[in-house]
DRENDO-1510 file (C-alpha; in Angstrom, 1 decimal, always signed):
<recs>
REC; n; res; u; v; w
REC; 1; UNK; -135.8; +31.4; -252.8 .
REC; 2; UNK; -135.5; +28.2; -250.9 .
REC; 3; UNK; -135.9; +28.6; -247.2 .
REC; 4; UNK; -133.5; +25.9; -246.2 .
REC; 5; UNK; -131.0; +24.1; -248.6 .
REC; 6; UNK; -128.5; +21.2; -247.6 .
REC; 7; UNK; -126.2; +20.1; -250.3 .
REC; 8; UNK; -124.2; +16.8; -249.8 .
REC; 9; UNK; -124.4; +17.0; -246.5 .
REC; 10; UNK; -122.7; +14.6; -244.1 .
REC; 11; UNK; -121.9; +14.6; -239.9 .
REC; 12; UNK; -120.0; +12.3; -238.6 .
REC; 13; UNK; -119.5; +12.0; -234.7 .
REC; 14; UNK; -116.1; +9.9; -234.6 .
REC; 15; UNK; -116.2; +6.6; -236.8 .
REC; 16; UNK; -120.0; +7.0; -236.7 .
REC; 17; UNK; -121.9; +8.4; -239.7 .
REC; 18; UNK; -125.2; +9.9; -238.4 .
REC; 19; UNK; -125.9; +11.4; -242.0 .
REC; 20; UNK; -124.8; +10.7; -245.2 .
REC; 21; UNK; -125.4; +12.8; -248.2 .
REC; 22; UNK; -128.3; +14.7; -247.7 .
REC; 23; UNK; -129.7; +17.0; -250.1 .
REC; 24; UNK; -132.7; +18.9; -249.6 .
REC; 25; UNK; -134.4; +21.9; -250.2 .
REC; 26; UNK; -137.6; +23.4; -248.2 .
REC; 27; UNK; -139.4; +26.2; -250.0 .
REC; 28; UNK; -140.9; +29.4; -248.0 .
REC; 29; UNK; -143.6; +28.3; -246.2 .
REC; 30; UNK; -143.4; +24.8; -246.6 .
REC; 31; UNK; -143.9; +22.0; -243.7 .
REC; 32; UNK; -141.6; +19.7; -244.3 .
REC; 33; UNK; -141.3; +15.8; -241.9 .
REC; 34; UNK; -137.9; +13.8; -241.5 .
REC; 35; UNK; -139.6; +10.7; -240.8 .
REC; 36; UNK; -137.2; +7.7; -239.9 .
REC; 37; UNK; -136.6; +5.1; -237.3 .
REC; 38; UNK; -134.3; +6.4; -233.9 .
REC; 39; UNK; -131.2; +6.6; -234.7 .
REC; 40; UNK; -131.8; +7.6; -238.3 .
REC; 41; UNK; -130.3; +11.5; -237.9 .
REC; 42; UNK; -133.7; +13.0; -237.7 .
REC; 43; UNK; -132.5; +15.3; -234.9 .
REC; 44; UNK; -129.2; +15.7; -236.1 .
REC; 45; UNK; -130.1; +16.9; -239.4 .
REC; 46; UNK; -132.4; +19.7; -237.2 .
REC; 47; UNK; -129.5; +20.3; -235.6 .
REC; 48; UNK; -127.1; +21.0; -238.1 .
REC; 49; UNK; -130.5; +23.6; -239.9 .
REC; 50; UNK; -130.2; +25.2; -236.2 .
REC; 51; UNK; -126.7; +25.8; -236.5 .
REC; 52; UNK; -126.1; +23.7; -233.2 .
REC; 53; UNK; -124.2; +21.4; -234.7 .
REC; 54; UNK; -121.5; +21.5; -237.9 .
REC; 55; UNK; -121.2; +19.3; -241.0 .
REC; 56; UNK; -118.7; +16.9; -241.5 .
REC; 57; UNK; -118.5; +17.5; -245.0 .
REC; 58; UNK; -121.4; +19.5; -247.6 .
REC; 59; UNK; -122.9; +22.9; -247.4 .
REC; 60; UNK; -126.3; +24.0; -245.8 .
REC; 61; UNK; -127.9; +27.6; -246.4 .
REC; 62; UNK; -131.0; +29.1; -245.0 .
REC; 63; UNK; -132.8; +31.8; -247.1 .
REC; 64; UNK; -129.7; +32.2; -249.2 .
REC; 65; UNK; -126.7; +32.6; -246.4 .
REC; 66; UNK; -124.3; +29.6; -245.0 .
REC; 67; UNK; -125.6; +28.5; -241.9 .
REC; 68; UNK; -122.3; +29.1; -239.5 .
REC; 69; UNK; -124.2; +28.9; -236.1 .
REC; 70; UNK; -127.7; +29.2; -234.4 .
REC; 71; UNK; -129.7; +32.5; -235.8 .
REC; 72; UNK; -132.1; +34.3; -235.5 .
REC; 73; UNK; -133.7; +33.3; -238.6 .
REC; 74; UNK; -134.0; +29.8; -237.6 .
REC; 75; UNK; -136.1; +29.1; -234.5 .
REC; 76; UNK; -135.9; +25.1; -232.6 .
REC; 77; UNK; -138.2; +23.2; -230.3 .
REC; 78; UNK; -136.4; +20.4; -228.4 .
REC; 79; UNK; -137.4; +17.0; -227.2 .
REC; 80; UNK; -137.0; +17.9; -223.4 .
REC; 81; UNK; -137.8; +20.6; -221.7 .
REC; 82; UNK; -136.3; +23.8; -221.9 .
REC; 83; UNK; -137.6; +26.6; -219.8 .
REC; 84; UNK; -135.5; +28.2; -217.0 .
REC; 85; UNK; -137.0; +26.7; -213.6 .
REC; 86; UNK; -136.1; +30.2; -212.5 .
REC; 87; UNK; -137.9; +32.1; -214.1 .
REC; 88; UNK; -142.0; +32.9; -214.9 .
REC; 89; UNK; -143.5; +32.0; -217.6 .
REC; 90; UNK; -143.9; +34.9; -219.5 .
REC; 91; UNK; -140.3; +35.8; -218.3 .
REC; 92; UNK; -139.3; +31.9; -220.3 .
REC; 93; UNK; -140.9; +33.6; -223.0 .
REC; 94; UNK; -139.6; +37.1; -223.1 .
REC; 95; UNK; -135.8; +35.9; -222.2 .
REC; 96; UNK; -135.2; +35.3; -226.4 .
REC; 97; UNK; -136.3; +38.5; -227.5 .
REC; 98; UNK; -134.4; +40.2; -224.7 .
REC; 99; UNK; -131.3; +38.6; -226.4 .
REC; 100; UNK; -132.1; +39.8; -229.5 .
REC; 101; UNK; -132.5; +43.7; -228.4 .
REC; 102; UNK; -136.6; +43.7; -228.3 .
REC; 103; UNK; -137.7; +46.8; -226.7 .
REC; 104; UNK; -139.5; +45.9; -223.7 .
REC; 105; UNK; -143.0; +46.8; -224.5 .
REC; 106; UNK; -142.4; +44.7; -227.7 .
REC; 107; UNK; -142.0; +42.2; -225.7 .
REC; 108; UNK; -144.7; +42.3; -223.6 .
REC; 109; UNK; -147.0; +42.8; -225.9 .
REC; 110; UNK; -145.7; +39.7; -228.0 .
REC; 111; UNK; -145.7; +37.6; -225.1 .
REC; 112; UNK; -149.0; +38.3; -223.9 .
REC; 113; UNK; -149.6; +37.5; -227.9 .
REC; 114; UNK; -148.0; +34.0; -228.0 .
REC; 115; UNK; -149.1; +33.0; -223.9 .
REC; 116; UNK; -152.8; +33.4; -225.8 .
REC; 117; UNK; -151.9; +31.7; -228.9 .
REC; 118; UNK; -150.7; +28.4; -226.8 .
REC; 119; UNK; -153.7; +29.0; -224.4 .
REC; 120; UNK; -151.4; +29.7; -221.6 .
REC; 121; UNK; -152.4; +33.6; -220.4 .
REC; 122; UNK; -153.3; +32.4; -217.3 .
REC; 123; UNK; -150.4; +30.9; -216.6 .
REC; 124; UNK; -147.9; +33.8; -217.3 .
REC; 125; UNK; -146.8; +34.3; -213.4 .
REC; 126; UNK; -146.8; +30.6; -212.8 .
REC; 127; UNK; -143.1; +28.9; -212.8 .
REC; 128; UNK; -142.3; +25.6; -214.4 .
REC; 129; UNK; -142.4; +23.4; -211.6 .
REC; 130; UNK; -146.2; +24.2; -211.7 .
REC; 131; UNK; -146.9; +23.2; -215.0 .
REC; 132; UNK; -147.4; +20.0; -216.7 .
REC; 133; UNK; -145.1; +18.7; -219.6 .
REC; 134; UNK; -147.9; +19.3; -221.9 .
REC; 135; UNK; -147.3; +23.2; -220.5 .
REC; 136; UNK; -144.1; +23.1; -220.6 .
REC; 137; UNK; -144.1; +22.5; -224.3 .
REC; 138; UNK; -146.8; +24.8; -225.2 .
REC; 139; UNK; -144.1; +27.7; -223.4 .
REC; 140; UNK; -141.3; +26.6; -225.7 .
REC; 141; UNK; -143.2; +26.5; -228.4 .
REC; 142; UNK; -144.6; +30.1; -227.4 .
REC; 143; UNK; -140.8; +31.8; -226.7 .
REC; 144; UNK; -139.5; +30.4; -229.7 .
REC; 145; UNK; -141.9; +31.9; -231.9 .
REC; 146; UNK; -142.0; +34.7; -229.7 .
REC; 147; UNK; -138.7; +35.4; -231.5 .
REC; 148; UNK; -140.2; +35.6; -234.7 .
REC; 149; UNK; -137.8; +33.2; -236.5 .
REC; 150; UNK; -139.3; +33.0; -240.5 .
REC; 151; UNK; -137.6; +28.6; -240.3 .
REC; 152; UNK; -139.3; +26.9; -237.2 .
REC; 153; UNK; -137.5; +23.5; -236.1 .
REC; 154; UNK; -139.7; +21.2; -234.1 .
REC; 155; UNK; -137.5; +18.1; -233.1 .
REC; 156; UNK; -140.2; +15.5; -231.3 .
REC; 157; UNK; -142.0; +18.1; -229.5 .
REC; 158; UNK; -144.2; +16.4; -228.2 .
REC; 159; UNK; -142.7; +12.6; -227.9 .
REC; 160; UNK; -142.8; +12.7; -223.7 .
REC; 161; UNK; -146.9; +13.4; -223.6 .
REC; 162; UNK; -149.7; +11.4; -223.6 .
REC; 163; UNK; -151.6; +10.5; -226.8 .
REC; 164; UNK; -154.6; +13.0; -226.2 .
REC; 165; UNK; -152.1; +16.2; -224.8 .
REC; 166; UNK; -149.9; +15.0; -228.3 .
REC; 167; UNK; -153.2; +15.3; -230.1 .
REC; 168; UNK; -154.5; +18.4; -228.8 .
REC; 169; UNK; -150.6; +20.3; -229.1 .
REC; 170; UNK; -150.5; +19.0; -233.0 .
REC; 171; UNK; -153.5; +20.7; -233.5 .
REC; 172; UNK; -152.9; +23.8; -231.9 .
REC; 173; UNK; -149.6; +24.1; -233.5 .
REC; 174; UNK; -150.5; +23.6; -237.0 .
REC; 175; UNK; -153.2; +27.0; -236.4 .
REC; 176; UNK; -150.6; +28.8; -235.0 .
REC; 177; UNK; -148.2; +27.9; -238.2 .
REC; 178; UNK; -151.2; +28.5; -240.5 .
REC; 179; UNK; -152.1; +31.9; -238.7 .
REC; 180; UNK; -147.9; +32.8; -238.2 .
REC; 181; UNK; -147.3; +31.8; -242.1 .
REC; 182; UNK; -144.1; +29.7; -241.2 .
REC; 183; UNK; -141.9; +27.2; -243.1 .
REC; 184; UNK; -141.3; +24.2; -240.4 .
REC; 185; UNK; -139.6; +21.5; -240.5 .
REC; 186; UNK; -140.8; +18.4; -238.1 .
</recs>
C-alpha cells in the first residue's frame, strides 16, 4: 500500500494557482524530493500531505485514509523554528507525545532516545534561547519523530544554516531515517 497518494490535486489561494494537478504516489519507506524553484508549491504540497492545508479540488490519502487534517500518522518539520521558548528541551520534545496520550515514562524514555539520536542529551534542560539554529532544528527534528509518525515531512529544514551545520544535519538525518525505517518526503 502506498504511503502517500495525491490524485489530481490542485490549491488555489484566491486567483492564484500554487498547484495544479498533481498526482503522486510515495511507497512505504520511500524518500521522496519536491525539487523546484521558490514559489513552485514545494511547501504547499507538504502542507496539504500534513493536513495543514486543504485542496482546492483532487483527493489525497495517506496509508489508505483521506487526509482530512494534520495526524498522527503524518509527522512535519518546518522552515522556522518551532520550539516553545518556554519550555526545555526535552519538554519541546515530550509536549507531542503528551498530546497524543503517551504515558509519561514512555515519554521519557523516548525522549532521552531521540535527544541522543540528534546528539543533543546534554542539552535536555537548556531552553531555546540557548541554543543555536542548527539546535534548534535538530530539537524539531527530535519531537517530531518522537511522535513516531510512519510519513515524515521535512519542508527546508535546514534552509536558515550555514553550509557545514546543513551538511552535518543531512547526514545525521538520513541515519536516523535509515535506523527509524521512515518514508519522507523532502
Amino acid at each position: 500500500m502506498a504511503s502517500v497518494t495525491l490524485e489530481g490535486v490542485t490549491k488555489r489561494f484566491g486567483e492564484v494557482v500554487a498547484v495544479s494537478n498533481v498526482n503522486i504516489e510515495v511507497e512505504d519507506r520511500e524518500f521522496l524530493v519536491l525539487v523546484g524553484p521558490s514559489g513552485c508549491g514545494k511547501s504547499t504540497t507538504l502542507r496539504l500531505i500534513a493536513g495543514l492545508e486543504y485542496p482546492s479540488r483532487g483527493h489525497i490519502t495517506s496509508y489508505g485514509q483521506s487526509i482530512l487534517g494534520p495526524g498522527p500518522d503524518r509527522g512535519m518539520v518546518f522552515q522556522a523554528y518551532t520550539s516553545y521558548p518556554w519550555l526545555t528541551v526535552s519538554a519541546n520534545v515530550e509536549h507531542g507525545m503528551q498530546i497524543q496520550g503517551v504515558r509519561k515514562e514512555e515519554r521519557k524514555e523516548r525522549t532521552e532516545h531521540f535527544l541522543k539520536l540528534v546528539h543533543l542529551s546534554k542539552f535536555a534542560k537548556a531552553y531555546p534561547s540557548e541554543l543555536s539554529g542548527g539546535m534548534k532544528q535538530r530539537v524539531a527534528i527530535a519531537r517530531t519523530l518522537a511522535q513516531s509518525p510512519q510519513l515524515l515531512l521535512l519542508d527546508e529544514p535546514f534552509g536558515a544554516l550555514d553550509a557545514q551545520v546543513t551538511w552535518e544535519m543531512e547526514e545525521m538525518v538520513i541515519e536516523i531515517i535509515e535506523s527509524e525505517s521512515k518514508t519522507v518526503i523532502l
